[in-house]
C-alpha positions as CSV (number, residue, x, y, z in Angstrom):
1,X,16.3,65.1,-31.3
2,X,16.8,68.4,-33.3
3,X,19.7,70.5,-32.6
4,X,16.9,73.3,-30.9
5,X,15.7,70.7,-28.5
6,X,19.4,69.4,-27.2
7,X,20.1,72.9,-27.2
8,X,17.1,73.6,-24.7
9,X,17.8,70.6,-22.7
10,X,21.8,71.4,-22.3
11,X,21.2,74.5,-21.3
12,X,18.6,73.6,-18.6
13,X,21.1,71.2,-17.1
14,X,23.9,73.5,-16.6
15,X,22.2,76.5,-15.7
16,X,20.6,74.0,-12.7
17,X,24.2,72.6,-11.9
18,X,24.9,76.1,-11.4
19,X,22.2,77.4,-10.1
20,X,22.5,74.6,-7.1
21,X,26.0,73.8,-6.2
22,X,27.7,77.1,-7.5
23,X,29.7,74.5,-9.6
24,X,29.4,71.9,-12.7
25,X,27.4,74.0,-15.0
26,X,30.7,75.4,-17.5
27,X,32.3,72.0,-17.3
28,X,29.1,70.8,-18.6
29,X,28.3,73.4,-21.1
30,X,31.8,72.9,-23.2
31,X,31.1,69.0,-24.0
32,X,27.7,69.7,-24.2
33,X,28.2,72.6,-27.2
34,X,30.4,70.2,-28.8
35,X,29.3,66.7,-28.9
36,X,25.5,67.9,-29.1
37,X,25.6,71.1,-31.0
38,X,29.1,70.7,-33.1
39,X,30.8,73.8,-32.0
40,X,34.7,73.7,-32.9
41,X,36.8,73.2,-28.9
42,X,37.9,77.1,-29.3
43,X,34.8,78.2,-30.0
44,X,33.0,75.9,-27.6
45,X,35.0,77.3,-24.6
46,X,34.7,81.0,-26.4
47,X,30.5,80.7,-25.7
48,X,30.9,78.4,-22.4
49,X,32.3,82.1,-20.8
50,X,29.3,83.5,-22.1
51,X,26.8,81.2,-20.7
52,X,28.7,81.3,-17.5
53,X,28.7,85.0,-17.1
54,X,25.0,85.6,-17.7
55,X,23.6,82.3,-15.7
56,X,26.4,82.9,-12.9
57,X,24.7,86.3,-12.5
58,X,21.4,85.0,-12.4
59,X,22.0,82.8,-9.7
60,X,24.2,85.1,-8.1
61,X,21.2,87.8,-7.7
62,X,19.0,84.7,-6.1
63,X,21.9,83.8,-3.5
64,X,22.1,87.5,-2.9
65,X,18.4,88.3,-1.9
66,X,18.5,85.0,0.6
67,X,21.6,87.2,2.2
68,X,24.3,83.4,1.1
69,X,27.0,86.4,-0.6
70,X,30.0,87.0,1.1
71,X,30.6,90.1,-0.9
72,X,34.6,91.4,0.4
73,X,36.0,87.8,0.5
74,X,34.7,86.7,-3.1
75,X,36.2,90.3,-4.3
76,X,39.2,89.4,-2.6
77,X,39.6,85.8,-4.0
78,X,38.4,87.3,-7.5
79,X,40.9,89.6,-7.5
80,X,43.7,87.6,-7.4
81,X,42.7,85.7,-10.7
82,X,42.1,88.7,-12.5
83,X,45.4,88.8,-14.2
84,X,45.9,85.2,-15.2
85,X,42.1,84.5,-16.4
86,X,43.4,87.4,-19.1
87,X,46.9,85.6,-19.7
88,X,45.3,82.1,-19.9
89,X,42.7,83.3,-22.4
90,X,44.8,84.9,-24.7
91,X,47.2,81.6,-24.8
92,X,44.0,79.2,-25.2
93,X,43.6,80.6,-28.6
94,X,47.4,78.9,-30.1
95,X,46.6,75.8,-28.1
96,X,45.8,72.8,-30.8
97,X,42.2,71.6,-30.3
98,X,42.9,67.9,-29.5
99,X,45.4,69.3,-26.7
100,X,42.3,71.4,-25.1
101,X,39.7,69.0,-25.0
102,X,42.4,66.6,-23.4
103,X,43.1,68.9,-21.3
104,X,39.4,69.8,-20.3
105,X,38.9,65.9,-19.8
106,X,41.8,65.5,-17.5
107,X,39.8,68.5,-15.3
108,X,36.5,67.0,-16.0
109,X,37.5,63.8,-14.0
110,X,39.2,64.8,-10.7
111,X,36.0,67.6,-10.7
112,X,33.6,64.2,-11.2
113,X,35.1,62.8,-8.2
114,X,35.0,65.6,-6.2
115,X,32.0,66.1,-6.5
116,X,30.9,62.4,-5.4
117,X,32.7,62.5,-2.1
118,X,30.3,62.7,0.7
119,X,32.2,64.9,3.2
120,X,32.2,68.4,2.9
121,X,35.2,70.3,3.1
122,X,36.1,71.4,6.6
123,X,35.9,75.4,7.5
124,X,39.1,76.8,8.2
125,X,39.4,79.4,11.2
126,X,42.5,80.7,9.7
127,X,42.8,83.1,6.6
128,X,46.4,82.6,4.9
129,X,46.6,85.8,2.1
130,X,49.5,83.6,0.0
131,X,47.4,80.8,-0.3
132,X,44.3,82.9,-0.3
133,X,46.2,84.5,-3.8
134,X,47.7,81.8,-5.1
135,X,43.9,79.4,-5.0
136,X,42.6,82.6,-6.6
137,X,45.5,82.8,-9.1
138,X,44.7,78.7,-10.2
139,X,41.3,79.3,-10.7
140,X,41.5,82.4,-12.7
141,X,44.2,80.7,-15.0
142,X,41.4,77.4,-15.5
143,X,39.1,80.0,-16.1
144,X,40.8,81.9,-18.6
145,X,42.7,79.1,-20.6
146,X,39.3,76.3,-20.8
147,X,35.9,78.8,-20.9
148,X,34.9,77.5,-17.4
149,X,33.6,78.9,-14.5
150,X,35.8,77.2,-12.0
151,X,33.1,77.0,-9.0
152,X,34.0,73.1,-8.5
153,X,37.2,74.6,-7.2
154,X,36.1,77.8,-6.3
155,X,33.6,76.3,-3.1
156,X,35.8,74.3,-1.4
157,X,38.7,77.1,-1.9
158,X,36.4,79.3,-0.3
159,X,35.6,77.1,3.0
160,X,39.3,75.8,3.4
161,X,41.0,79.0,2.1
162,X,39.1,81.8,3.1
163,X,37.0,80.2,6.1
164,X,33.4,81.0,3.9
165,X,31.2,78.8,5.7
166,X,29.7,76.2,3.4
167,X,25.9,77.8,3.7
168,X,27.6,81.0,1.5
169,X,30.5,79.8,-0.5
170,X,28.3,78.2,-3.4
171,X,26.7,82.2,-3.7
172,X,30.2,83.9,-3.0
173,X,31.6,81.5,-5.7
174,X,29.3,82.6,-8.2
175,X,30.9,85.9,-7.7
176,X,34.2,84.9,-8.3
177,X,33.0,82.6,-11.8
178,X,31.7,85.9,-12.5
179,X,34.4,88.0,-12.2
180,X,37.2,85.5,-14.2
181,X,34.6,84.8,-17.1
182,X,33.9,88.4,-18.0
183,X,38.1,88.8,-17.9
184,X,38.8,85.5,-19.9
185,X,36.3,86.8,-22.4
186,X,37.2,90.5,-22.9
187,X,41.1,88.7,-23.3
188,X,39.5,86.6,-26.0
189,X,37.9,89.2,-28.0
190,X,40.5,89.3,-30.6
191,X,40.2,85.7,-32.1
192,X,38.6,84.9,-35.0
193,X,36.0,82.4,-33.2
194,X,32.8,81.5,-35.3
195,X,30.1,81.2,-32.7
196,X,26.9,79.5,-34.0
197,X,24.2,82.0,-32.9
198,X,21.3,80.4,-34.3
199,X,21.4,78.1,-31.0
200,X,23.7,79.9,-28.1
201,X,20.5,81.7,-27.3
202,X,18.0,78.7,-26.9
203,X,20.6,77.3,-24.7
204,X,21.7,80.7,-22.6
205,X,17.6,81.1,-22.5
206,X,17.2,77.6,-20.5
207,X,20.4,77.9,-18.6
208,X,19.3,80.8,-17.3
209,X,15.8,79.7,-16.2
210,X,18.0,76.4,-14.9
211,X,20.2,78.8,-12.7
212,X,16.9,80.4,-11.0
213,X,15.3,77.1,-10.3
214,X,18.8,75.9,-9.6
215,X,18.9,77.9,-6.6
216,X,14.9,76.6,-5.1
217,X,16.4,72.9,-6.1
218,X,19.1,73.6,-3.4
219,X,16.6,73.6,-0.7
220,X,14.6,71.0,-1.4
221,X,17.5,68.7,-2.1
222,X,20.0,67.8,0.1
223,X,24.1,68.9,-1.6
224,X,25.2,65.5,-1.4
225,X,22.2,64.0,-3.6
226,X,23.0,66.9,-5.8
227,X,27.0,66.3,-6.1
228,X,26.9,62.8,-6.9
229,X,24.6,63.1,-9.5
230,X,26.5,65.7,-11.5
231,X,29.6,64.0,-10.0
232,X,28.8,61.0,-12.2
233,X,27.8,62.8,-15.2
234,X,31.0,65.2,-15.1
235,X,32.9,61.6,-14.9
236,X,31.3,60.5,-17.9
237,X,31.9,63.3,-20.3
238,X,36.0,62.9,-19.0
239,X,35.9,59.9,-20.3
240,X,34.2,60.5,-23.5
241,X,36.0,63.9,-24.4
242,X,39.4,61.8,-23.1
243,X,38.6,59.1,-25.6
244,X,38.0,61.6,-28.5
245,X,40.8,63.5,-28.0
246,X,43.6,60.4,-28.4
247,X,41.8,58.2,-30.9
């Protein structure tokens, strides 16, 4: 295949993990800008914010009309990664490129298996603000430091952390990937990243179309279906970015 056509197909994938589960489409997007389209790790996770910001808004917009946003928790939870999304994508940029993409593979594979367990995280009645900060604090840091979204932590932070019932915290999470990618990038806006745009715009193109029909997909398919299928595919590229990044 030519690198147009992987691009197209890449981006189609990940805009559709997002668009459906809120989660999965940045953690496929880095490995799939480096092993398919031969973007440098920095500069992979560099366009990874910007395909997450533009497809997380897409989908967000689609979650919003159906009424699945809960708008003043996801600002809430947002807010409190703010601040270490910036911090985390300043540092990124002296990290050593066989460090990040080990890095990314060791979150890559607990994310896999997260995402293949059946059960569903059980809603929480109670709100705790110091864990409610500190979950929002983690995922802004991941965001920041690796160029992903963070919604495979994001959802089920939501539901145990902030007691978002399950049928709006993939929407409310796409708030939140919102909020920490545009930080993370602004903070990386000084680096000297080369960013191939001859074929970031193929793929943002079909992630974003992905993202809209992500969010149809959802209701036709049941989550779990969905989960494990992305599930085994984020458990895969750990692997393969983990084997890379020693040998």
């Amino acid at each position: 295949m030519t690198p147009l056509v992987l691009a197209l197909l890449a981006g189609a994938v990940a805009g559709l993990s997002l668009g459906a589960l809120g989660a999965g489409g940045s953690i496929l997007t880095v490995p799939a800008l480096i092993y398919l389209l031969g973007y440098s790790p920095a500069a992979a996770t560099t366009a990874s914010l910007v395909v997450v910001i533009v497809t997380s808004v897409t989908a967000l917009v689609a979650h919003a009309r159906a009424g699945a946003v809960r708008w003043r928790a996801g600002l809430v939870f947002a807010a409190a990664g703010l601040l270490p999304a910036a911090v985390a994508g300043t540092l990124s940029a002296r990290v050593p490129e066989a460090m990040l993409t080990l890095v990314f593979a060791a979150l890559a594979a607990p994310a896999g298996l997260h995402m293949l367990r059946r059960r569903t995280p059980r809603e929480n009645g109670t709100v705790s603000g110091v864990r409610a900060a500190g979950a929002g604090a983690g995922l802004g840091a991941v965001t920041g430091f690796l160029g992903v979204g963070g919604g495979f932590l994001a959802v089920p932070a939501l539901v145990t952390v902030l007691a978002v019932p399950m049928s709006a915290a993939v929407g409310t999470s796409l708030l939140v990937v919102t909020a920490n990618a545009l930080v993370a990038l602004a903070a990386r806006a000084h680096t000297a990243v080369h960013l191939d745009l001859a074929l970031l715009p193929p793929f943002l193109a079909t992630a974003v179309l992905g993202a809209w029909d992500g969010r149809r997909l959802a209701a036709k398919v049941s989550a779990g279906t969905l989960r494990r299928v992305f599930g085994a595919v984020l458990l895969t590229v750990a692997v393969a970015m983990g084997a890379t990044a020693v040998l």
